[in-house]
Backbone and ligand atoms as CSV (ligand in chain L), in Angstrom:
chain,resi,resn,atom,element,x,y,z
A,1,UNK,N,N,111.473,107.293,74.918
A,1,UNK,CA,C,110.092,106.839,74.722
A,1,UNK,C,C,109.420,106.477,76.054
A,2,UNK,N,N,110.054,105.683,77.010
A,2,UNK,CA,C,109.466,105.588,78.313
A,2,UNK,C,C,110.423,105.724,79.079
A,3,UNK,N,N,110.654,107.085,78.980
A,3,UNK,CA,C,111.233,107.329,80.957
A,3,UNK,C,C,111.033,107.702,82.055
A,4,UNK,N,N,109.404,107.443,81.683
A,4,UNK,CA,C,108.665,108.095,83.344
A,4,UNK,C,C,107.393,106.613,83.071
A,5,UNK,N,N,107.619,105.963,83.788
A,5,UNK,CA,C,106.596,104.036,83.493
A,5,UNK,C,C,105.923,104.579,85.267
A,6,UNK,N,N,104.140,104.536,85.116
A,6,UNK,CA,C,103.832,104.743,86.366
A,6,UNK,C,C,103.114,103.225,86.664
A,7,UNK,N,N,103.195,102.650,87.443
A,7,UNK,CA,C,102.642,101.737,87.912
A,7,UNK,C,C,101.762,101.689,89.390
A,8,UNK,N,N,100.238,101.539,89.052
A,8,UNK,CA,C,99.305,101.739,89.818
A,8,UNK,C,C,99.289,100.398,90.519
A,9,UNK,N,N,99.722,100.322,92.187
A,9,UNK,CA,C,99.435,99.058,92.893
A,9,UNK,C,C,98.654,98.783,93.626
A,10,UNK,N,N,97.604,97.579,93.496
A,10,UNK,CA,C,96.655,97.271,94.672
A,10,UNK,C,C,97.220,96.500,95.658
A,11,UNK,N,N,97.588,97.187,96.885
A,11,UNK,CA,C,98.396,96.690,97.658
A,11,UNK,C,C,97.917,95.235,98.246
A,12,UNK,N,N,96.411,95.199,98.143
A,12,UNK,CA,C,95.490,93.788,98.804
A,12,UNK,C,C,95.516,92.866,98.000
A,13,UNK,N,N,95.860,93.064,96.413
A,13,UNK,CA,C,96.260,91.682,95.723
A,13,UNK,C,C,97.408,91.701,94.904
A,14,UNK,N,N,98.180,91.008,95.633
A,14,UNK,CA,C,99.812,90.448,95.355
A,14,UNK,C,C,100.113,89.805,93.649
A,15,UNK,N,N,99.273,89.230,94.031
A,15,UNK,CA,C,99.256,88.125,92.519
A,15,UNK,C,C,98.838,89.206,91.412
A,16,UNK,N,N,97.860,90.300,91.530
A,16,UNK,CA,C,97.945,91.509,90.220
A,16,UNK,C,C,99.223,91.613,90.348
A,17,UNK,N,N,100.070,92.217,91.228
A,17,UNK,CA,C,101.679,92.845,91.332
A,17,UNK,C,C,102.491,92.076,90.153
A,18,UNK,N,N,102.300,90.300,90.704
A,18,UNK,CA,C,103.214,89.614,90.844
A,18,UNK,C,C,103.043,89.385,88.719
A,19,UNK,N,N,101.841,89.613,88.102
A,19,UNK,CA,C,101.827,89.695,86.831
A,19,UNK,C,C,102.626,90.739,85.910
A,20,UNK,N,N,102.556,91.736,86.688
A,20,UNK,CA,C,102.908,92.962,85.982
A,20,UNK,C,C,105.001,92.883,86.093
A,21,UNK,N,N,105.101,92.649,86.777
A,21,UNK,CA,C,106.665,92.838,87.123
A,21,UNK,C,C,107.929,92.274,86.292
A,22,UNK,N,N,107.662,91.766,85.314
A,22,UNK,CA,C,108.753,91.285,84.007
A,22,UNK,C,C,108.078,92.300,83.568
A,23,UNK,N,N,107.023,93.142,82.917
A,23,UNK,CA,C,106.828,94.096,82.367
A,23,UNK,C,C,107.665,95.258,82.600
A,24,UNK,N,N,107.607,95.947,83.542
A,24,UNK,CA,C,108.106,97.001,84.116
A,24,UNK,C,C,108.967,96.955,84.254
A,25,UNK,N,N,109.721,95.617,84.256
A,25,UNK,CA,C,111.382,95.723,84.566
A,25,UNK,C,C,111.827,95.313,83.445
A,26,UNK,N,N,111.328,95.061,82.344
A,26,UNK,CA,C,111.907,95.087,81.048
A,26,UNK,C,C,111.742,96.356,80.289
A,27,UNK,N,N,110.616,97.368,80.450
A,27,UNK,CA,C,110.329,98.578,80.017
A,27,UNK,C,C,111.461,99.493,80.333
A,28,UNK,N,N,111.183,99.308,82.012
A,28,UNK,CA,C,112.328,100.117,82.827
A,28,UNK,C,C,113.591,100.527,82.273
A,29,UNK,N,N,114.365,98.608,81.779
A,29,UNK,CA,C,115.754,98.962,81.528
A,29,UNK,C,C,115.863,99.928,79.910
A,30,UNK,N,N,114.882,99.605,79.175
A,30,UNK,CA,C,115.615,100.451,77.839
A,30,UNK,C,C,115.642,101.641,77.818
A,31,UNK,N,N,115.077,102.114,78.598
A,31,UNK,CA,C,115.717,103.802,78.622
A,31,UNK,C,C,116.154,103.939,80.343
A,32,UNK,N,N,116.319,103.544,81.270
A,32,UNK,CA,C,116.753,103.623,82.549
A,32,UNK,C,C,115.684,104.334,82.793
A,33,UNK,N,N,114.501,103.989,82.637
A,33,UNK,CA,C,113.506,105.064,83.592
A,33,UNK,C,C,113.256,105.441,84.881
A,34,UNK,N,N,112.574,106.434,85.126
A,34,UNK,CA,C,111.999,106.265,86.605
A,34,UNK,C,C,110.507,105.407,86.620
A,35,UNK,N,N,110.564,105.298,87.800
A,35,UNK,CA,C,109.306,104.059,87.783
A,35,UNK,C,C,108.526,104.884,89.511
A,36,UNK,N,N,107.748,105.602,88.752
A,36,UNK,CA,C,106.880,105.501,90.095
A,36,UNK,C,C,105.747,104.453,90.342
A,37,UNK,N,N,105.670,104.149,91.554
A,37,UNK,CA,C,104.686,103.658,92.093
A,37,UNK,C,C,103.882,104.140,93.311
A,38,UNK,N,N,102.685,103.791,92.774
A,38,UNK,CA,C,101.231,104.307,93.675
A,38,UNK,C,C,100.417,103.550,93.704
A,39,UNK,N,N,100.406,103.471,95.404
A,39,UNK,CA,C,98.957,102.950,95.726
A,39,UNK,C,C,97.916,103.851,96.429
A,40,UNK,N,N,96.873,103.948,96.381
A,40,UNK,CA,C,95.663,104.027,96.519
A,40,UNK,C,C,94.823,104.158,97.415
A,41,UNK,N,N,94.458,104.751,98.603
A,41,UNK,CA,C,93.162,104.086,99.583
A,41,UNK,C,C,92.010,104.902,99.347
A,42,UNK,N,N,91.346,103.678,99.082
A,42,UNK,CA,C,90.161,104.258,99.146
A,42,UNK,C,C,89.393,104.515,100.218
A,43,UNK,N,N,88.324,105.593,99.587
A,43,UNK,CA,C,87.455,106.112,100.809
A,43,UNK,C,C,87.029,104.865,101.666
A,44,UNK,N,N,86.732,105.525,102.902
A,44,UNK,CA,C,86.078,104.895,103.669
A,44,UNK,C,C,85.307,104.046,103.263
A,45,UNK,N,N,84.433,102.517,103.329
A,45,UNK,CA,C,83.069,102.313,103.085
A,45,UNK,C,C,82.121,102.653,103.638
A,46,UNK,N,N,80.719,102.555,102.389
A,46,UNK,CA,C,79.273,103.760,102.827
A,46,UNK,C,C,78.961,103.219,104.583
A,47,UNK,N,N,79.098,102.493,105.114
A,47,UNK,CA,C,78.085,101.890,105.910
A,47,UNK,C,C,78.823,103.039,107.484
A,48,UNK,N,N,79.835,103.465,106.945
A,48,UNK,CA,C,80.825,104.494,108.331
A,48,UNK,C,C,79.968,105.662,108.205
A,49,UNK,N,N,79.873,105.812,106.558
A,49,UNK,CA,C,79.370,107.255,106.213
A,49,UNK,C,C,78.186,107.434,107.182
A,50,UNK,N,N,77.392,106.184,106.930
A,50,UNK,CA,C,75.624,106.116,107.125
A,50,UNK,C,C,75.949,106.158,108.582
A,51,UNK,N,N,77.302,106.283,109.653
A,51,UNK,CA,C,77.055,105.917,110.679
A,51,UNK,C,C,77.052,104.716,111.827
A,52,UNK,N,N,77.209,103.665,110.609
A,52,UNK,CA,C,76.725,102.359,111.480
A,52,UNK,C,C,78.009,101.756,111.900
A,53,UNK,N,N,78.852,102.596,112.018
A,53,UNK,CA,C,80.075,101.954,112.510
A,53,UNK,C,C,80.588,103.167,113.445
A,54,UNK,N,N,80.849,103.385,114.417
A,54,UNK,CA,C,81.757,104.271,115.240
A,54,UNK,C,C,82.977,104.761,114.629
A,55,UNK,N,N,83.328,106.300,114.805
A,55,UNK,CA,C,84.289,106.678,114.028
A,55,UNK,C,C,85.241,106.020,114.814
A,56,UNK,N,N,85.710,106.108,116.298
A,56,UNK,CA,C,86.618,105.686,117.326
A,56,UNK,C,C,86.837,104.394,117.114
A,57,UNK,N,N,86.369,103.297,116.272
A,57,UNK,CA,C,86.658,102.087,115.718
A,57,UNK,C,C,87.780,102.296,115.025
A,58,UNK,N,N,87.574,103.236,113.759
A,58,UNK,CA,C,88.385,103.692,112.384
A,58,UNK,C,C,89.646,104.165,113.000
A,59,UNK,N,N,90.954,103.272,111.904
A,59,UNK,CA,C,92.270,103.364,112.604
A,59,UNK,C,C,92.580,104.970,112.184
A,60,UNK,N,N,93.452,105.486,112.215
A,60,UNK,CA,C,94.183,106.749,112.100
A,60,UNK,C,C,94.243,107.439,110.635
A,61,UNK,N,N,93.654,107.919,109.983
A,61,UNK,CA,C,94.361,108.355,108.896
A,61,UNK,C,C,96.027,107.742,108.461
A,62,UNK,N,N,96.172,108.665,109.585
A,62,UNK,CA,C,98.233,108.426,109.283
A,62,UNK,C,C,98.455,107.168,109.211
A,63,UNK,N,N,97.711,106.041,110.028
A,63,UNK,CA,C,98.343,105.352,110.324
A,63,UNK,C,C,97.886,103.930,108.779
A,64,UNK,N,N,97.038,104.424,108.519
A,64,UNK,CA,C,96.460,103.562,107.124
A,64,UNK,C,C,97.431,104.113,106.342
A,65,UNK,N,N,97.776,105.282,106.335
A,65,UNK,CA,C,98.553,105.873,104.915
A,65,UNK,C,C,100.390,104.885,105.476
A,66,UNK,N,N,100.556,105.033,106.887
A,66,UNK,CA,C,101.140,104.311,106.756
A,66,UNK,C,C,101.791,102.918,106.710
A,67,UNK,N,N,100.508,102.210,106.927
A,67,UNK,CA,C,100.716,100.791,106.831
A,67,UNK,C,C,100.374,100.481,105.310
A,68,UNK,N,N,99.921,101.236,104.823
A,68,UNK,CA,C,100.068,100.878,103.312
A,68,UNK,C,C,101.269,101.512,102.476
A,69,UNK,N,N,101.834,101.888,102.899
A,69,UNK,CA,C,103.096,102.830,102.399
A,69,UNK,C,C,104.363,101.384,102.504
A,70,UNK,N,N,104.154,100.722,103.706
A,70,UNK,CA,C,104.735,99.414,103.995
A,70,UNK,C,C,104.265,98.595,103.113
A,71,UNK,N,N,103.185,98.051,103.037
A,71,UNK,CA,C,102.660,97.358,101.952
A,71,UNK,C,C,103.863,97.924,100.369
A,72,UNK,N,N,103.626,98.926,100.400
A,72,UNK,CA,C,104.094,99.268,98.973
A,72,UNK,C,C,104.850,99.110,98.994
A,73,UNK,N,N,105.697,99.351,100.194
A,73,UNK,CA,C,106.991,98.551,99.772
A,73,UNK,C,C,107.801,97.435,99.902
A,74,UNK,N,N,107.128,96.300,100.438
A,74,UNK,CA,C,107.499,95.083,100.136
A,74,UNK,C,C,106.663,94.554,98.471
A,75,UNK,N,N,105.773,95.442,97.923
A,75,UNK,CA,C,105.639,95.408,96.376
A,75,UNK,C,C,106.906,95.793,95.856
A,76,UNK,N,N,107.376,97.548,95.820
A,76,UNK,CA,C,108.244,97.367,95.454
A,76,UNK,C,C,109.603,96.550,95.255
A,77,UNK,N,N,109.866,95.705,96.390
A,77,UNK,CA,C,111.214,94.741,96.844
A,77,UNK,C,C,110.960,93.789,95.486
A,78,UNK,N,N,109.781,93.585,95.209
A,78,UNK,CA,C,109.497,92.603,94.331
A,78,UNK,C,C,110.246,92.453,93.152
A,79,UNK,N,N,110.438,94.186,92.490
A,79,UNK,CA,C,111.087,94.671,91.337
A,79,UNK,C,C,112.255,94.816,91.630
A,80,UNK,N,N,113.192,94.227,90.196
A,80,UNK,CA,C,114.577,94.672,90.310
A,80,UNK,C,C,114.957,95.972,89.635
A,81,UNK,N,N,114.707,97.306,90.168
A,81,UNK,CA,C,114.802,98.181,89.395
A,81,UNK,C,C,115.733,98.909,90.489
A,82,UNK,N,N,116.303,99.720,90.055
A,82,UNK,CA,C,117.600,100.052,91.045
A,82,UNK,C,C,116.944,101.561,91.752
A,83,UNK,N,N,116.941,101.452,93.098
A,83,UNK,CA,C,116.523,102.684,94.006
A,83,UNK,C,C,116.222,103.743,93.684
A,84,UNK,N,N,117.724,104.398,93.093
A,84,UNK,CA,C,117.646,105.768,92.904
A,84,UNK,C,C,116.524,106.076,91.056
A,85,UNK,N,N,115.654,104.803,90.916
A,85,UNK,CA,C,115.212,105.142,90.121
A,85,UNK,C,C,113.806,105.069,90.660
A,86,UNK,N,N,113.624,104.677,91.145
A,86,UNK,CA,C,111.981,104.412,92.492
A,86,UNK,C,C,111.670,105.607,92.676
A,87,UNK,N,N,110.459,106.089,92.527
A,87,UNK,CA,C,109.210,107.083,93.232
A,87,UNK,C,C,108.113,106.399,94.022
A,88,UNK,N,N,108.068,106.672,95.061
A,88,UNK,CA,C,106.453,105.951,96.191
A,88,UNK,C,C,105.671,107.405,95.889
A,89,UNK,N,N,104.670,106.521,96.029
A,89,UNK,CA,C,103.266,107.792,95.930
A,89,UNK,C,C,102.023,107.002,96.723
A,90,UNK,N,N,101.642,107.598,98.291
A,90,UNK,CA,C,100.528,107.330,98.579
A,90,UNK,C,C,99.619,108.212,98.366
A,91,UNK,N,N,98.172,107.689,97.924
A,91,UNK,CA,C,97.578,108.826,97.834
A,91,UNK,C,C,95.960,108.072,98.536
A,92,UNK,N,N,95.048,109.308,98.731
A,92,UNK,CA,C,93.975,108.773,98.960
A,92,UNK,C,C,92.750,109.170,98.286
A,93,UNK,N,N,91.767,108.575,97.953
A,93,UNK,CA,C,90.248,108.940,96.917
A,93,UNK,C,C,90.314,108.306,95.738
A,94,UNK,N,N,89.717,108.134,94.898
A,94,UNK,CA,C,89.502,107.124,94.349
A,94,UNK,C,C,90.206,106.470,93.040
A,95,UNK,N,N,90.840,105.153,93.599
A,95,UNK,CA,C,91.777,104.745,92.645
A,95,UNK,C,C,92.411,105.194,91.149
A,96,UNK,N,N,90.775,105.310,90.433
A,96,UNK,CA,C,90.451,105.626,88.746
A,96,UNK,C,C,91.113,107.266,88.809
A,97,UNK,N,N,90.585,107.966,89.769
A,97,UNK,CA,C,90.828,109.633,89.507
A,97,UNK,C,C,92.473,109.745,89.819
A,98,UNK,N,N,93.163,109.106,91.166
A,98,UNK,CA,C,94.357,109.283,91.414
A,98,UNK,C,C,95.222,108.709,90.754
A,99,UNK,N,N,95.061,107.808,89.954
A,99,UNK,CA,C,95.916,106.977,88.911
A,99,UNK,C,C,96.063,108.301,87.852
A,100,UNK,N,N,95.626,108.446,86.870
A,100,UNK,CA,C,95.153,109.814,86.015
A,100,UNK,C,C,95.669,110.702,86.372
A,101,UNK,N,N,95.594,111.466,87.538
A,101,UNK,CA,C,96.242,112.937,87.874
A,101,UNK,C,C,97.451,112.801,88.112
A,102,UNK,N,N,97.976,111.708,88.875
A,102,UNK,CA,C,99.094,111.262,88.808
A,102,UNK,C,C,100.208,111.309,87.395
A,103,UNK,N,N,99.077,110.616,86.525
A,103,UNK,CA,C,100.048,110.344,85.278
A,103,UNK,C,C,100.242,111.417,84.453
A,104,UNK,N,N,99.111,112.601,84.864
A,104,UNK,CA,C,99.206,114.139,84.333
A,104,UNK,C,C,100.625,114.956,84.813
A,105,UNK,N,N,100.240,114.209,86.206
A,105,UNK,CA,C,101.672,115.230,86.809
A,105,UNK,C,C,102.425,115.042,86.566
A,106,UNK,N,N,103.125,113.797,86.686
A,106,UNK,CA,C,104.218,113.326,86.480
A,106,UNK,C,C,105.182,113.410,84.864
A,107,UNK,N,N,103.904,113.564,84.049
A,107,UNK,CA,C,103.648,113.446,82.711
A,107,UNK,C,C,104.309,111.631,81.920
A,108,UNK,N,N,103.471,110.988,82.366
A,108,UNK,CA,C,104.222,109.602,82.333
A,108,UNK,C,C,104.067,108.927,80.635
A,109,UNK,N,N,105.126,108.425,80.166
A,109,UNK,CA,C,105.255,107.981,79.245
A,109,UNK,C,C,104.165,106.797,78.951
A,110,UNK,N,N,104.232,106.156,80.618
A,110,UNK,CA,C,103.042,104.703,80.174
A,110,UNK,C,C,102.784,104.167,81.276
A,111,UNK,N,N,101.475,104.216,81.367
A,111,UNK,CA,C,100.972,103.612,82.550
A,111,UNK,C,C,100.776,101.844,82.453
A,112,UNK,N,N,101.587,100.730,83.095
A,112,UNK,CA,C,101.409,99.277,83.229
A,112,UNK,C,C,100.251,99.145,84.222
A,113,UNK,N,N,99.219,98.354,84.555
A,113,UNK,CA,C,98.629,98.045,85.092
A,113,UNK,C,C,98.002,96.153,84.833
A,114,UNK,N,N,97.370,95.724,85.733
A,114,UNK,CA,C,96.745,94.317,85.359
A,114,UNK,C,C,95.114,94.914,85.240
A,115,UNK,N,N,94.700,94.041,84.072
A,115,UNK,CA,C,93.603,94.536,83.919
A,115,UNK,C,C,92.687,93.675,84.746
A,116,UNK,N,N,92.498,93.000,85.864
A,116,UNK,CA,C,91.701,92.699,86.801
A,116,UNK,C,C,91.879,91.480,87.932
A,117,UNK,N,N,91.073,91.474,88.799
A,117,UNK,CA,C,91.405,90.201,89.832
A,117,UNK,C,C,91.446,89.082,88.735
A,118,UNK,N,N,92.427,88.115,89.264
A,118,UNK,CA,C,92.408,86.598,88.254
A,118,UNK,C,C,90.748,86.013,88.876
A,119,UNK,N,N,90.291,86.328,89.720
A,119,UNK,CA,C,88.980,86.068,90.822
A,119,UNK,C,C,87.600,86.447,89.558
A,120,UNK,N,N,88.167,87.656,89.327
A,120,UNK,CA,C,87.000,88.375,88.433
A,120,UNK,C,C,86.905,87.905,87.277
A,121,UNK,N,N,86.069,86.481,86.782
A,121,UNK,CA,C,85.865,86.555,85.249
A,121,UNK,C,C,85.325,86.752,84.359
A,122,UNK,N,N,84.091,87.211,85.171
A,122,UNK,CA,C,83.581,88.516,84.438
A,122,UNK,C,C,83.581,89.183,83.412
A,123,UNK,N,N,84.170,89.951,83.782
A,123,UNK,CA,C,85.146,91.069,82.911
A,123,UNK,C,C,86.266,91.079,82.192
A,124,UNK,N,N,86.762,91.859,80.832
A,124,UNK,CA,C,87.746,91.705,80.536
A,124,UNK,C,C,88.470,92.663,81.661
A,125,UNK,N,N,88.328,93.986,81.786
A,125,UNK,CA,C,88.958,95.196,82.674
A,125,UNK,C,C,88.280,95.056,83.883
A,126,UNK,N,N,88.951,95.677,84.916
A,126,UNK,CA,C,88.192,95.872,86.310
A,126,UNK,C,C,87.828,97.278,86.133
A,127,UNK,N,N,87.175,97.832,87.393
A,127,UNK,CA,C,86.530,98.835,87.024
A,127,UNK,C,C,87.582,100.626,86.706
A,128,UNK,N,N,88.768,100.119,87.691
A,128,UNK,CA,C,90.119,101.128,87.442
A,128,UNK,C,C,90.799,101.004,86.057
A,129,UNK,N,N,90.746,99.653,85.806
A,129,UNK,CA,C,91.717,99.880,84.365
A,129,UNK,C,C,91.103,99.776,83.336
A,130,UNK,N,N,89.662,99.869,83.056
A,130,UNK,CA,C,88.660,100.618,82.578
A,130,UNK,C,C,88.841,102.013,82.457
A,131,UNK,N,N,88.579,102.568,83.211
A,131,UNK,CA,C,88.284,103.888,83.496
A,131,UNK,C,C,89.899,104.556,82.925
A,132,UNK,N,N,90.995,103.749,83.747
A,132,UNK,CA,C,92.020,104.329,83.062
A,132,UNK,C,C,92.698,104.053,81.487
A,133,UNK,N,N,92.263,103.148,80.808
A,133,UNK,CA,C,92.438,102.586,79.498
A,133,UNK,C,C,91.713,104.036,78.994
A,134,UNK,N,N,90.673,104.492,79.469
A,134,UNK,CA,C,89.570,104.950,78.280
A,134,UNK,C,C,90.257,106.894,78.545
A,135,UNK,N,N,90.643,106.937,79.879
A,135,UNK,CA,C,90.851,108.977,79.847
A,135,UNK,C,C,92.377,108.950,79.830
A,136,UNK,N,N,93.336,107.709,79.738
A,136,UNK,CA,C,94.748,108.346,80.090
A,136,UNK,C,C,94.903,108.715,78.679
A,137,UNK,N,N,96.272,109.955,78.618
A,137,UNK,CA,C,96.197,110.538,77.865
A,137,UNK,C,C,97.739,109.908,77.390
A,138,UNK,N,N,98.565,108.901,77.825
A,138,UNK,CA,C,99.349,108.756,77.393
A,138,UNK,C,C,99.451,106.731,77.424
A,139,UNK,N,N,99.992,106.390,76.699
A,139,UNK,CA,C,99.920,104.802,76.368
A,139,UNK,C,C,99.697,104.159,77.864
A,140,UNK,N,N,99.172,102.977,77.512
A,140,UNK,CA,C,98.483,101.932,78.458
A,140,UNK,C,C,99.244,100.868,78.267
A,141,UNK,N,N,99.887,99.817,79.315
A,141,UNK,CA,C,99.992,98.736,79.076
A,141,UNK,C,C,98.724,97.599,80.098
A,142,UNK,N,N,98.477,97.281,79.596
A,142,UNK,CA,C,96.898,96.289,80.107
A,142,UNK,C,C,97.620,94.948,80.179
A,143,UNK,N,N,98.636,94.495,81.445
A,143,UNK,CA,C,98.822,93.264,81.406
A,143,UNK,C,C,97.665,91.830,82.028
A,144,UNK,N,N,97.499,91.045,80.703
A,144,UNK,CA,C,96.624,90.266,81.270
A,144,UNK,C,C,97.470,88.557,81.120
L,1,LIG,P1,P,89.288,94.696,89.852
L,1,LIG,O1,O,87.999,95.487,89.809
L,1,LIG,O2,O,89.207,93.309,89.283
L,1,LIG,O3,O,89.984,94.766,91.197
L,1,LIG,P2,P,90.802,96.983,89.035
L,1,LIG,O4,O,90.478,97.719,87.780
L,1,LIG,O5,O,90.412,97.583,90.341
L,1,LIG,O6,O,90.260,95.500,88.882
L,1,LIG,O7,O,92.369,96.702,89.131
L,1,LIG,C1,C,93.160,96.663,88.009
L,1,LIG,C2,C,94.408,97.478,88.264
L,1,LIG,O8,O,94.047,98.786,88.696
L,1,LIG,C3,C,95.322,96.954,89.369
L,1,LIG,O9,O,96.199,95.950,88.910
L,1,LIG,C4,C,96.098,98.213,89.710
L,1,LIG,O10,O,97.081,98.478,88.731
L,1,LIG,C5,C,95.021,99.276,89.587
L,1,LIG,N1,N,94.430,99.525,90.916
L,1,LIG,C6,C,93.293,99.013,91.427
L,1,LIG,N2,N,93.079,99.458,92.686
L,1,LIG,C7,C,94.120,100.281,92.982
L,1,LIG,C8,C,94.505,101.057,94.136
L,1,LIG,N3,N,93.775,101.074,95.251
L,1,LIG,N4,N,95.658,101.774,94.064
L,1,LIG,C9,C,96.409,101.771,92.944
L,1,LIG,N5,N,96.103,101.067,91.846
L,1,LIG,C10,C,94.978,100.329,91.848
């Protein structure tokens, strides 16, 4: 029933992580799944686009993909799920679309996510686990 659990991480807030993780590691063990995880960067912000910032400011491609690749994985350390069952996935463009294609590819049994900043009260969903509640094509867990 779940042996492919994808878990979408915002590497900039810990405390979403830190909700979701008895989830995933209780999902995990009943069928020994794999557990990928992915984080996200998003595009640039507009104000680079418009110019008003120097590109020669903007760090490296590589080097964002890889300081967040680090990030991800002191998320991952978080989980007790055993290695050889771990997938990393960096990807870049926009959270809502790469979460989704992801879970196409992979063909994932169930996507866990937190449904928003504890900051945001607002809202019940943020604007990703929105978007992904409403097109994934395979079960949602919405930890709130
Ligand atoms: P908010 O708008 O309050 O930040 P989001 O919908 O963006 O709420 O975040 C809810 C969940 O969406 C996060 O817990 C995470 O699972 C996923 N998510 C958000 N941003 C990213 C990202 N950049 N990469 C991967 N997953 C993300």
């Amino acid at each position: 029933m779940y042996r492919t659990i994808l878990v979408p991480v915002d590497v900039t807030e810990p405390e979403l992580t830190e909700m979701v993780v008895p989830h995933v590691e209780t999902l995990a063990k009943l069928e020994d799944a794999r557990v990928h995880f992915l984080t996200v960067i998003p595009p640039l912000p507009y104000y680079t686009t418009l110019g008003l910032a120097y590109s020669a400011e903007l760090p490296e491609k590589e080097d964002i993909i890889g300081e967040s690749g680090k990030k991800l994985d002191d998320v991952i350390a978080r989980f007790s799920i055993p290695e050889d069952r771990i997938e990393k996935h960096v990807t870049w463009g926009a959270p809502k679309d790469q979460i989704l294609n992801l879970a196409k590819e992979i063909d994932a049994s169930v996507i866990v996510i937190a449904s928003h900043k504890p900051s945001v009260t607002t809202y019940l969903l943020g604007s990703n686990a929105a978007v992904v509640v409403r097109h994934a094509t395979c079960p949602v867990l919405v930890v709130r």
